[in-house]
C-alpha positions in Angstrom: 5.0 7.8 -0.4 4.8 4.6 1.6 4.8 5.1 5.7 8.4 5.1 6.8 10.0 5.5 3.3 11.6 8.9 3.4 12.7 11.2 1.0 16.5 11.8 0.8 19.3 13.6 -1.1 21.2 11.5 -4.0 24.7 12.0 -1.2 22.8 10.7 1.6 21.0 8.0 -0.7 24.3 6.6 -2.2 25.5 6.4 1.8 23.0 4.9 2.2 23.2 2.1 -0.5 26.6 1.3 0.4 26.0 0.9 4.2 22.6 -1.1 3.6 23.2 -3.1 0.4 24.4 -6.2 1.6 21.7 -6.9 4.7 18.5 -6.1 2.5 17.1 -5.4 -1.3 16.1 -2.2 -1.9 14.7 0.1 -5.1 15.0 3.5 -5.3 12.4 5.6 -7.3 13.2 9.4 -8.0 11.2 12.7 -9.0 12.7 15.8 -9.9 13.7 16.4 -6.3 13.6 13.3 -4.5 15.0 9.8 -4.4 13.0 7.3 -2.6 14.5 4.3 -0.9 12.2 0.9 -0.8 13.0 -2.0 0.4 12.2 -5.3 -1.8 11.1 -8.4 -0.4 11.3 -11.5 -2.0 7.9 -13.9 -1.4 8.0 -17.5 -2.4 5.0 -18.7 -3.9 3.8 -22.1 -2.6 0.7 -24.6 -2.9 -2.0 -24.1 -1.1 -4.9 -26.7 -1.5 -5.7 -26.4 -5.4 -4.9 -22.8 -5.4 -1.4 -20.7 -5.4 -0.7 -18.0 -2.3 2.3 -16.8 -0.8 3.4 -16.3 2.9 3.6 -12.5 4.3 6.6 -12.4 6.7 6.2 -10.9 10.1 7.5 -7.1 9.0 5.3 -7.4 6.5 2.2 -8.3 8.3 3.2 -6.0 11.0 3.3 -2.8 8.4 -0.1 -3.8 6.6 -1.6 -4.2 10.1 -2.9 -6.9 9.1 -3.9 -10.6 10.7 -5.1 -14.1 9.6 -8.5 -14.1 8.1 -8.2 -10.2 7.2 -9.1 -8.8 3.8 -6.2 -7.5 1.6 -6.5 -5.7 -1.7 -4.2 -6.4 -5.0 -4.4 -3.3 -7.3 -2.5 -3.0 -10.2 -0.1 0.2 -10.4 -0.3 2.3 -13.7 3.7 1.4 -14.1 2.1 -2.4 -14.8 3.1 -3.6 -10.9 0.7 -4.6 -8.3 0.2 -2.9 -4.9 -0.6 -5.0 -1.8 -3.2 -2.7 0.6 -5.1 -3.2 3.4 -7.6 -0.9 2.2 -10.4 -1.5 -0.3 -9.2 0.8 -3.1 -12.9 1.8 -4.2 -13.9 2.9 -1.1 -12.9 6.8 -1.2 -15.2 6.7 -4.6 -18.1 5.2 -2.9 -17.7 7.8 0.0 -17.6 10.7 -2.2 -21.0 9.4 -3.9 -22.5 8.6 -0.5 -21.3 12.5 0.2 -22.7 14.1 -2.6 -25.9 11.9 -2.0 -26.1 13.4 2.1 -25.6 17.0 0.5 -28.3 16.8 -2.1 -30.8 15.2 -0.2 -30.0 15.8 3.1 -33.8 17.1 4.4 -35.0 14.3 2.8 -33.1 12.5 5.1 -33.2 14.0 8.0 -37.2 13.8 7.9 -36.8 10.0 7.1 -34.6 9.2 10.3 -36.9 10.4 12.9 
């Protein structure tokens, strides 16, 4: 679950829909038990040189923690949707190789970095 997306009740989530439906978009996914609330926002895409980008709004910035010049990552989601991330995707594969790499040969390299 996204940070500060929360988890309520269908009651509360209907409340909620009512009261907030006309200042922002929002989505709501659902599991067996819960009903997510996510808000939408809407990007304009515009020119940029010979190339196509769009323009992150300040709350949007803010939440990736992000800032100009900073890497972000576009990963598609297995619904067929894209995700938007600060953080390189691959990386928590390439730390469980360099992991299992330490454990197997960690003598070896302990020897080699004195």
């Amino acid at each position: 679950m996204p940070a500060g997306d929360r988890p309520v009740d269908a009651s509360t989530t209907f409340r909620m829909r009512l009261a907030v439906h006309s200042s922002r978009r929002l989505e709501y996914y659902s599991d067996s038990r819960h009903i997510w609330e996510v808000p939408v926002i809407e990007l304009k895409v515009r020119k940029v040189g010979n190339s196509l980008g769009v323009v992150l709004p300040k709350e949007v910035v803010s939440r990736l923690q992000t800032q100009e010049g900073a890497t972000l990552f576009l990963s598609e989601t297995p619904e067929g949707g894209y995700r938007l991330s600060p953080f390189d995707p691959d990386f928590e594969h390439r730390m469980a190789k360099a992991e299992d790499l330490m454990l197997r040969y960690g003598d070896t390299l302990h020897v080699l970095a004195k």
